[in-house]
PDB file with one MODEL, atoms N, CA, C and O in Angstrom:
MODEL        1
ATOM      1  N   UNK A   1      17.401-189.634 109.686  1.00  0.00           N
ATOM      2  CA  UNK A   1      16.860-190.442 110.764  1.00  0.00           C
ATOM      3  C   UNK A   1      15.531-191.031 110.295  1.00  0.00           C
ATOM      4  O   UNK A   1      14.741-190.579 109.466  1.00  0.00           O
ATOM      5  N   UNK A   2      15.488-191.864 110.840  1.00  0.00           N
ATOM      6  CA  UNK A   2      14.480-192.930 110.098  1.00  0.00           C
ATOM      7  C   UNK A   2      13.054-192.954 111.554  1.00  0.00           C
ATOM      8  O   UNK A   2      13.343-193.283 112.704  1.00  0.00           O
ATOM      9  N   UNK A   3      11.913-192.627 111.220  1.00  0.00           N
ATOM     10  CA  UNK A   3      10.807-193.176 112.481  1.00  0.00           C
ATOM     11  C   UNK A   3      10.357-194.105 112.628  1.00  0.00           C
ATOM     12  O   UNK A   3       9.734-194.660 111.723  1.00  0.00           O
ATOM     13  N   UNK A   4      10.507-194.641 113.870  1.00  0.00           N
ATOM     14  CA  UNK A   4      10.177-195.792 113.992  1.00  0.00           C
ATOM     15  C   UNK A   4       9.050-196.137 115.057  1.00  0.00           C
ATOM     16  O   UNK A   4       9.146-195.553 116.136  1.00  0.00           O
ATOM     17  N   UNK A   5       7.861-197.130 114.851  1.00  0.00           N
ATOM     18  CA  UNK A   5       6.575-197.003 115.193  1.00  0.00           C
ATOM     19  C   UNK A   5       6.672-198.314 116.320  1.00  0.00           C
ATOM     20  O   UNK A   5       7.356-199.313 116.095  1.00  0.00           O
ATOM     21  N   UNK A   6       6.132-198.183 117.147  1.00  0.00           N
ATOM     22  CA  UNK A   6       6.172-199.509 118.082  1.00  0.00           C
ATOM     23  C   UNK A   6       5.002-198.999 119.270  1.00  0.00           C
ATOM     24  O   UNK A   6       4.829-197.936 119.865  1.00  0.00           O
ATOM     25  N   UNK A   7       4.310-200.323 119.282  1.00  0.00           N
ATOM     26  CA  UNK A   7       3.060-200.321 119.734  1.00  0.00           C
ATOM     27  C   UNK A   7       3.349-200.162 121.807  1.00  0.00           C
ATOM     28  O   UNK A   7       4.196-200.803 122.430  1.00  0.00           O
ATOM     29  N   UNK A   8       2.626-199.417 122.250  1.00  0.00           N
ATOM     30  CA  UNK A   8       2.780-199.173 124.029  1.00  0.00           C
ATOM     31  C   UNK A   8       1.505-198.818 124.361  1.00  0.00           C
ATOM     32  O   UNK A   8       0.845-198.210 123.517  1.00  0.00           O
ATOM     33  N   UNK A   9       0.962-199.112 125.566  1.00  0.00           N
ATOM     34  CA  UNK A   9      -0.150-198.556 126.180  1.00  0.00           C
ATOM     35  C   UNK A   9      -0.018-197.428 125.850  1.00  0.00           C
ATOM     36  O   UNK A   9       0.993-196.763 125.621  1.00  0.00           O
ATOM     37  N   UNK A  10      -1.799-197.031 125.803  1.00  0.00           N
ATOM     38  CA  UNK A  10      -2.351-195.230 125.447  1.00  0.00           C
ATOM     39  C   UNK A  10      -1.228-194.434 126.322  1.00  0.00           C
ATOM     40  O   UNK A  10      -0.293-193.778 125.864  1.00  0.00           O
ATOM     41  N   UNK A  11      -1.645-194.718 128.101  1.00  0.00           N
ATOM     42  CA  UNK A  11      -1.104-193.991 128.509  1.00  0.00           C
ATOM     43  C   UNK A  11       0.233-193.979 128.435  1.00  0.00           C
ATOM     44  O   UNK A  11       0.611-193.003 129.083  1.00  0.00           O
ATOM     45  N   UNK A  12       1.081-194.515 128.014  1.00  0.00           N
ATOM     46  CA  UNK A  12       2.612-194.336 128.273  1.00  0.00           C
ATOM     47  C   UNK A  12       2.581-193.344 127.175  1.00  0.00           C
ATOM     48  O   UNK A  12       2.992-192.216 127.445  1.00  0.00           O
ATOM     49  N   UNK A  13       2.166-193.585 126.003  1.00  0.00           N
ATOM     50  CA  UNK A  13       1.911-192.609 124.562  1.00  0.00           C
ATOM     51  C   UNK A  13       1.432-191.130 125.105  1.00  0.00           C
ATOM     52  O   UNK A  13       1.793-190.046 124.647  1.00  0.00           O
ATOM     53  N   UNK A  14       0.431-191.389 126.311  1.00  0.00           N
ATOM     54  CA  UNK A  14       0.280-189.987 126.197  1.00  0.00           C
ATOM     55  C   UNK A  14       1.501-189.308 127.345  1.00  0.00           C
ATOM     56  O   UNK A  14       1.846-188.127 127.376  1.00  0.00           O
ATOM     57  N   UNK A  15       1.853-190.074 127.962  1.00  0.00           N
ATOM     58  CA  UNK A  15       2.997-189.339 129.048  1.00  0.00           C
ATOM     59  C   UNK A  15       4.085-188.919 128.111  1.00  0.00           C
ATOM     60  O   UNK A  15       4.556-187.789 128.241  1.00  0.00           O
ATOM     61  N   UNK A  16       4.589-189.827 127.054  1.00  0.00           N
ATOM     62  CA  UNK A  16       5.635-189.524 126.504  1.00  0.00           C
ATOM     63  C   UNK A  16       5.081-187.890 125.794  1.00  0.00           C
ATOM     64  O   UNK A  16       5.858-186.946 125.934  1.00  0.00           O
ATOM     65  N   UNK A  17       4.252-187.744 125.339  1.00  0.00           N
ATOM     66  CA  UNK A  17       3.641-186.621 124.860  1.00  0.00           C
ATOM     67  C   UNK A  17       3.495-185.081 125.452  1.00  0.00           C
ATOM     68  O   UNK A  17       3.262-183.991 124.929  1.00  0.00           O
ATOM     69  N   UNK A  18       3.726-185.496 126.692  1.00  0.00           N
ATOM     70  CA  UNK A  18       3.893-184.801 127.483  1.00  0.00           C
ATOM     71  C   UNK A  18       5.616-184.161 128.455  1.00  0.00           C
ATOM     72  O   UNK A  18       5.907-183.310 129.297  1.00  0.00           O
ATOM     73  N   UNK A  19       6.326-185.235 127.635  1.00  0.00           N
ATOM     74  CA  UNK A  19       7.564-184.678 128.051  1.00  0.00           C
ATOM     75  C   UNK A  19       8.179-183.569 127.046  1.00  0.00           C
ATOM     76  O   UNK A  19       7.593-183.385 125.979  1.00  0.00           O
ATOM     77  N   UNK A  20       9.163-182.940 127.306  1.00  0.00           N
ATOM     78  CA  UNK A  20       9.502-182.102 126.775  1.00  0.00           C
ATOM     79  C   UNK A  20      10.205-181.992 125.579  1.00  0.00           C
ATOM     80  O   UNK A  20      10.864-183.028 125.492  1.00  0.00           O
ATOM     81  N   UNK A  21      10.409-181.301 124.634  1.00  0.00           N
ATOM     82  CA  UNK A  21      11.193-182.010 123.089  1.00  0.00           C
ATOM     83  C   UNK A  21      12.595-182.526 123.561  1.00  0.00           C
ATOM     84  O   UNK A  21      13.117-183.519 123.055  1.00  0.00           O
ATOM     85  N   UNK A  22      13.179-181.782 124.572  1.00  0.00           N
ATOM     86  CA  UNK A  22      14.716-182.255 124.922  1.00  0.00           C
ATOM     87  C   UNK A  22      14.603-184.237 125.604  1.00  0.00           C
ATOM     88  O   UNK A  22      15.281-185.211 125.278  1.00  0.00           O
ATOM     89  N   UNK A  23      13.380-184.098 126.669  1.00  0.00           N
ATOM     90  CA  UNK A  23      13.145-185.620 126.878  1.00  0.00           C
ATOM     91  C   UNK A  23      12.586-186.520 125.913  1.00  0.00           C
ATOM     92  O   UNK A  23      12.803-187.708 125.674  1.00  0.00           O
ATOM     93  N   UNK A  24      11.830-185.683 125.426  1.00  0.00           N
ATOM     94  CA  UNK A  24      11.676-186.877 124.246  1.00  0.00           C
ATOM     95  C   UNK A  24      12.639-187.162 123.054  1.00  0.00           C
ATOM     96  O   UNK A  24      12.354-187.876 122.093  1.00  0.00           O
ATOM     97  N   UNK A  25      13.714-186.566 123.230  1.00  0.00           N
ATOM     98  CA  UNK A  25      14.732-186.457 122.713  1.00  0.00           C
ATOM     99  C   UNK A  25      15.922-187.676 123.048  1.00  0.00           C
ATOM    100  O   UNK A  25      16.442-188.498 122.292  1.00  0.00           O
ATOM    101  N   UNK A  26      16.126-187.396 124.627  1.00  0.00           N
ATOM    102  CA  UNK A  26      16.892-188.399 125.099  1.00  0.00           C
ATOM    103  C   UNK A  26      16.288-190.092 125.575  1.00  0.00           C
ATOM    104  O   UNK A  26      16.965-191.058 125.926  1.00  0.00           O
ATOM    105  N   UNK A  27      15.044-189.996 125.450  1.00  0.00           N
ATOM    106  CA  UNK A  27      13.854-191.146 125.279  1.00  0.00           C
ATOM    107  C   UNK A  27      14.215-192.122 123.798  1.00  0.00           C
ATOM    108  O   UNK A  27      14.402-193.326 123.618  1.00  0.00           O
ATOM    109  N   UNK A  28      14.200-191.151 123.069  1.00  0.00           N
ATOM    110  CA  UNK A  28      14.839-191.753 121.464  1.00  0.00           C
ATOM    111  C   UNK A  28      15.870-192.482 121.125  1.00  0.00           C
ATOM    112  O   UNK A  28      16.032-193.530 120.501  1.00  0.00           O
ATOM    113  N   UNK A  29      16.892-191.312 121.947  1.00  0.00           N
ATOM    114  CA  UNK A  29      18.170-191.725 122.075  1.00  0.00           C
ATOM    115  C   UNK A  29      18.700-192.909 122.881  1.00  0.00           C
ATOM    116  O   UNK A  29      19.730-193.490 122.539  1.00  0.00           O
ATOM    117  N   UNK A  30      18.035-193.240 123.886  1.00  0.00           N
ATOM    118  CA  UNK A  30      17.855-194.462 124.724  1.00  0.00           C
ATOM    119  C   UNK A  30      17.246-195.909 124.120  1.00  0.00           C
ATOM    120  O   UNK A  30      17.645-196.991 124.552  1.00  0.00           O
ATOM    121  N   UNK A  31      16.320-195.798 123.160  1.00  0.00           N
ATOM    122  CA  UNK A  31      16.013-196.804 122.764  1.00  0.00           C
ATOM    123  C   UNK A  31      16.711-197.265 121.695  1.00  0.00           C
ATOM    124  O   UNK A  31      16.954-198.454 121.489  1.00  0.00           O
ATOM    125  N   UNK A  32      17.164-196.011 120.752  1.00  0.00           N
ATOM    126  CA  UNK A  32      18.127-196.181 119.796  1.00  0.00           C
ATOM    127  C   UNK A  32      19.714-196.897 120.393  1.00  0.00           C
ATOM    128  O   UNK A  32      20.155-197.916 119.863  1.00  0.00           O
ATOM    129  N   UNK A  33      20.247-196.393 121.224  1.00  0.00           N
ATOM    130  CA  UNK A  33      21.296-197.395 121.827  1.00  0.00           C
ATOM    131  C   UNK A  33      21.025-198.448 122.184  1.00  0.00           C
ATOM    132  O   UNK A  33      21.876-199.338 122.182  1.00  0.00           O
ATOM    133  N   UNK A  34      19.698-198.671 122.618  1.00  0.00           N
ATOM    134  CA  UNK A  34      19.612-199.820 123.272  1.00  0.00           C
ATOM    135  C   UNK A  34      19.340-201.128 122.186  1.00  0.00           C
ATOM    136  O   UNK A  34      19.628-202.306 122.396  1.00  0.00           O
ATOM    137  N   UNK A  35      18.827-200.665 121.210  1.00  0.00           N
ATOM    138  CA  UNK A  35      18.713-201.777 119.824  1.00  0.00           C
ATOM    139  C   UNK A  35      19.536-201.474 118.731  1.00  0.00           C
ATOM    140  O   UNK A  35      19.354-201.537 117.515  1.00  0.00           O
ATOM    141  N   UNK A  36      20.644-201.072 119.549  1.00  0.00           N
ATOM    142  CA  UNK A  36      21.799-200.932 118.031  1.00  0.00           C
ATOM    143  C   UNK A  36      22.954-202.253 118.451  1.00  0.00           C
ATOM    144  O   UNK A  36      23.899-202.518 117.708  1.00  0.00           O
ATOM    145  N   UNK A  37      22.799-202.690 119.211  1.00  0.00           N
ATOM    146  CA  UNK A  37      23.306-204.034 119.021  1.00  0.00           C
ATOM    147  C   UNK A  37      22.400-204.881 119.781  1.00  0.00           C
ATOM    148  O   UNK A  37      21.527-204.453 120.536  1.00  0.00           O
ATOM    149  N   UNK A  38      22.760-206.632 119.439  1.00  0.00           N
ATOM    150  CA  UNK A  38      21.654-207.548 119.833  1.00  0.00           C
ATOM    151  C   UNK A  38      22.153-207.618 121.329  1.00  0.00           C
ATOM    152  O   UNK A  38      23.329-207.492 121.671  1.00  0.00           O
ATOM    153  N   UNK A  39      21.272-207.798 122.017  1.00  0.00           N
ATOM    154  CA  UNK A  39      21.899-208.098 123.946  1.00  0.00           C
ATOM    155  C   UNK A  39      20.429-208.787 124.129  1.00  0.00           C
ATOM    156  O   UNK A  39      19.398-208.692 123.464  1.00  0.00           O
ATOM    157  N   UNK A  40      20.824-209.652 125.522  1.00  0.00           N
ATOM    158  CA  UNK A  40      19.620-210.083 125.838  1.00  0.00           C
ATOM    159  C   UNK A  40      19.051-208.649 127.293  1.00  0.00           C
ATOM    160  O   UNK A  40      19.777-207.793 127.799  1.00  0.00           O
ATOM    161  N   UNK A  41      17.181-208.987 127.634  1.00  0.00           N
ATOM    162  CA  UNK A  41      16.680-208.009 127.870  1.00  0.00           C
ATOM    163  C   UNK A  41      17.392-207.395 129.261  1.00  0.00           C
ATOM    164  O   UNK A  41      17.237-206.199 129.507  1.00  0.00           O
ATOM    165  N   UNK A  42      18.198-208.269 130.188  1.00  0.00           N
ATOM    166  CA  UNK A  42      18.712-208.050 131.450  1.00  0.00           C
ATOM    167  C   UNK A  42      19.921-206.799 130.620  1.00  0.00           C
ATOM    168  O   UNK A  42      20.029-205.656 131.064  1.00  0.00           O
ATOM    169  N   UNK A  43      20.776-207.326 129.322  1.00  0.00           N
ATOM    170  CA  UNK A  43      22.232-206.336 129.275  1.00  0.00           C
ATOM    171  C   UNK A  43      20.746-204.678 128.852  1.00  0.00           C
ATOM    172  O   UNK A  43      21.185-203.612 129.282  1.00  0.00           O
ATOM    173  N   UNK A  44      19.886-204.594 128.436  1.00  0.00           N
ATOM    174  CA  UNK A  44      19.534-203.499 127.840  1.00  0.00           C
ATOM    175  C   UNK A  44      19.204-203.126 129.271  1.00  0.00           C
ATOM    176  O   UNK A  44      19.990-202.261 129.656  1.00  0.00           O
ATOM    177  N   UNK A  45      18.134-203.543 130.389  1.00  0.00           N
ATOM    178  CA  UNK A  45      18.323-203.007 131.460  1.00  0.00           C
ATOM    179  C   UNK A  45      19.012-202.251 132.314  1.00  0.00           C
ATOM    180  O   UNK A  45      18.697-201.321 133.056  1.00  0.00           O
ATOM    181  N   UNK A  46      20.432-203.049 131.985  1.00  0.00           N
ATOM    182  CA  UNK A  46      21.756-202.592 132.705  1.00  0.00           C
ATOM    183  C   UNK A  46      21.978-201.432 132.075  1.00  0.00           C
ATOM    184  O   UNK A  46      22.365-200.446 132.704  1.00  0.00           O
ATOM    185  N   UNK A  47      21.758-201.408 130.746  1.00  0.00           N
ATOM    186  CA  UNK A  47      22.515-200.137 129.892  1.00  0.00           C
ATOM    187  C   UNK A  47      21.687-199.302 130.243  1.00  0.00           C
ATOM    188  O   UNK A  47      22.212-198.311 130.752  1.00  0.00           O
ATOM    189  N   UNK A  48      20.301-199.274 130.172  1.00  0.00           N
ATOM    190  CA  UNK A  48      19.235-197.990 130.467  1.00  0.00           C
ATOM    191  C   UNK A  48      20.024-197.455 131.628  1.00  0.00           C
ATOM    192  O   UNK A  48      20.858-196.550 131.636  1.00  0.00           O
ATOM    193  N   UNK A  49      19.351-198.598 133.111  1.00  0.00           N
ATOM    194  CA  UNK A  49      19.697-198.075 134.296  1.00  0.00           C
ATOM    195  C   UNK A  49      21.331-196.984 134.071  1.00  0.00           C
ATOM    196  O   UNK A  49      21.234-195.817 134.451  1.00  0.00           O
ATOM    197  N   UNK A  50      22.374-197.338 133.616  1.00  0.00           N
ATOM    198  CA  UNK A  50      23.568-196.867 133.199  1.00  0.00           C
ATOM    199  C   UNK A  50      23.658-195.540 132.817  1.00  0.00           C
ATOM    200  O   UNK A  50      24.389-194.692 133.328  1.00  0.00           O
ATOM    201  N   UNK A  51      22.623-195.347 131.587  1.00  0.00           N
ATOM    202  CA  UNK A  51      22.679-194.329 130.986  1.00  0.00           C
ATOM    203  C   UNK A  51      22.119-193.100 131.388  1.00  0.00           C
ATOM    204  O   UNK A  51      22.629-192.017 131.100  1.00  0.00           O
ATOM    205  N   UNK A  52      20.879-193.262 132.175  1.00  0.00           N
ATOM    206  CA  UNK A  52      20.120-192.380 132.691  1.00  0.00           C
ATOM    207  C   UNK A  52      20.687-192.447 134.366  1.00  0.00           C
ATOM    208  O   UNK A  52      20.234-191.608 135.144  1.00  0.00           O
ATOM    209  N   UNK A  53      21.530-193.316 134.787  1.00  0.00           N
ATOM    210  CA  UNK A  53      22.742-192.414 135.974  1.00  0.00           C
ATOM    211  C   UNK A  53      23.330-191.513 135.724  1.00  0.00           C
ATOM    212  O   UNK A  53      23.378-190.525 136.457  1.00  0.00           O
ATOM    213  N   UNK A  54      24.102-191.655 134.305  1.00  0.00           N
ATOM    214  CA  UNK A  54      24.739-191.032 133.994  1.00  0.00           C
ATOM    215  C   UNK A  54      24.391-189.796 133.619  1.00  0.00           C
ATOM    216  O   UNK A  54      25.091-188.796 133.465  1.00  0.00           O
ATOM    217  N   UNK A  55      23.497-189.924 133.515  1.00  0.00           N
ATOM    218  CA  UNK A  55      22.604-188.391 132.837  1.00  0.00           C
ATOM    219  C   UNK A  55      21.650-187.798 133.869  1.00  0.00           C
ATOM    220  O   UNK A  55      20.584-187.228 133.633  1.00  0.00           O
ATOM    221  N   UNK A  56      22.200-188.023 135.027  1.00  0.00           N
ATOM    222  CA  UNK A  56      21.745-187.707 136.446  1.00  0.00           C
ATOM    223  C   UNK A  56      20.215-187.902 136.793  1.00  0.00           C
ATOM    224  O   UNK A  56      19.577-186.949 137.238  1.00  0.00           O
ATOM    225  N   UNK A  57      19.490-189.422 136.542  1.00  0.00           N
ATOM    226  CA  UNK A  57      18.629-189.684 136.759  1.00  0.00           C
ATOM    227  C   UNK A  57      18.790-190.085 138.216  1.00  0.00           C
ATOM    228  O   UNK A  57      19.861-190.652 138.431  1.00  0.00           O
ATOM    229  N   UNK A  58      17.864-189.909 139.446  1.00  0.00           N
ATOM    230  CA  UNK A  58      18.460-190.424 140.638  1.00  0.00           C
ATOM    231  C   UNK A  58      17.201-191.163 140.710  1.00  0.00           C
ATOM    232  O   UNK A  58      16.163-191.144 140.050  1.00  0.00           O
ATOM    233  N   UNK A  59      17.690-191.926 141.886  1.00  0.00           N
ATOM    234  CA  UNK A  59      16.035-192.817 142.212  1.00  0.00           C
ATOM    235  C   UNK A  59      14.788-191.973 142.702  1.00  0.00           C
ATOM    236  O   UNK A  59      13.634-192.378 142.565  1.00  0.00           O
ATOM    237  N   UNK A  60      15.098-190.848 143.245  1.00  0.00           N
ATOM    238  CA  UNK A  60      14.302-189.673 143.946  1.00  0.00           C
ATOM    239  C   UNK A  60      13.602-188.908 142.543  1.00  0.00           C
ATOM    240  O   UNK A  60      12.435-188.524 142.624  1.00  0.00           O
ATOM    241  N   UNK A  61      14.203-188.756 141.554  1.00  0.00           N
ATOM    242  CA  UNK A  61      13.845-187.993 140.430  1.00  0.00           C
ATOM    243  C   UNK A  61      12.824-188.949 139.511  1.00  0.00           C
ATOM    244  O   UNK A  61      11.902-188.440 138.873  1.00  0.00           O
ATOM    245  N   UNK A  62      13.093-190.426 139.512  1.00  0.00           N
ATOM    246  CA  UNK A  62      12.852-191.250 139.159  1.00  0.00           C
ATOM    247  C   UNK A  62      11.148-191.436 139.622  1.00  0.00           C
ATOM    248  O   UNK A  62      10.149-191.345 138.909  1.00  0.00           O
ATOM    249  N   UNK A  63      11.242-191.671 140.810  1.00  0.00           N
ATOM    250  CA  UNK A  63       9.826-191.878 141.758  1.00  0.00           C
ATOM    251  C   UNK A  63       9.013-190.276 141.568  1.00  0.00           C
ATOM    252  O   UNK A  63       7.799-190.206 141.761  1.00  0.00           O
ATOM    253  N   UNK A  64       9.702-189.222 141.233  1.00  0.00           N
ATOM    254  CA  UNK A  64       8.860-188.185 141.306  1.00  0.00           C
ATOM    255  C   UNK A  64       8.175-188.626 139.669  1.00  0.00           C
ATOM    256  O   UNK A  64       6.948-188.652 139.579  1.00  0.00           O
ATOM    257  N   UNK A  65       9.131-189.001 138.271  1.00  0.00           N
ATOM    258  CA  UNK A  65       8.582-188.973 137.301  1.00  0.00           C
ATOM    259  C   UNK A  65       7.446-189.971 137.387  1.00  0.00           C
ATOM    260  O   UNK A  65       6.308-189.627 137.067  1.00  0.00           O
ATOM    261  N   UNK A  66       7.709-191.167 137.799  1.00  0.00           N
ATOM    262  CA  UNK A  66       6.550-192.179 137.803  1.00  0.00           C
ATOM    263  C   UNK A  66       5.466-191.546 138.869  1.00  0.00           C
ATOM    264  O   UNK A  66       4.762-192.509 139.172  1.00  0.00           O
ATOM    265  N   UNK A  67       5.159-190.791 139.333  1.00  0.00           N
ATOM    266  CA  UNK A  67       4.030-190.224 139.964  1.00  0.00           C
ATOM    267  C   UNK A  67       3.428-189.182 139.557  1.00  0.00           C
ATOM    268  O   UNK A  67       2.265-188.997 139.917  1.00  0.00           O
ATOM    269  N   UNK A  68       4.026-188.340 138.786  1.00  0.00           N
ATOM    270  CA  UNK A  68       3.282-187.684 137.788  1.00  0.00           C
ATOM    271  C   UNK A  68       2.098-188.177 136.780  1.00  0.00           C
ATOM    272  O   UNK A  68       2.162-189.118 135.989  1.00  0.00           O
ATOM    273  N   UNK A  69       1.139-187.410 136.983  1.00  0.00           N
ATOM    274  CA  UNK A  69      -0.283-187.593 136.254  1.00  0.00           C
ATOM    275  C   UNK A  69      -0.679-186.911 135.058  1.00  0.00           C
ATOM    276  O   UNK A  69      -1.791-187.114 134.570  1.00  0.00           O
TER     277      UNK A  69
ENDMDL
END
């Protein structure tokens, strides 16, 4: 596996830092699907939203993560 560096606000860097090795795990894995083929930015949307349903993200779980400090 190859690392790959891409520039984000401090804080998103430090939240990601703060998730757990298994989420930052499936964080990886999400971006890695999402740029393994070319789509425009609406199909990668669709696929996120998709993937993390599927992986029992709910909108309730969702709003709790974005409110975390």
């Amino acid at each position: 596996m190859t690392i790959l560096q891409i520039p984000v606000p401090e804080n998103t860097a430090e939240r990601f830092q703060l998730l757990s090795e298994q989420q930052q795990s499936l964080v990886s894995q999400l971006v890695a699907d999402c740029l393994s083929e070319p789509s425009s930015l609406a199909d990668v949307m669709d696929y996120i939203s998709f993937k993390a349903t599927q992986r029992g993200l709910t909108p309730t779980i969702l709003q709790q993560l974005l409110n975390e400090e």
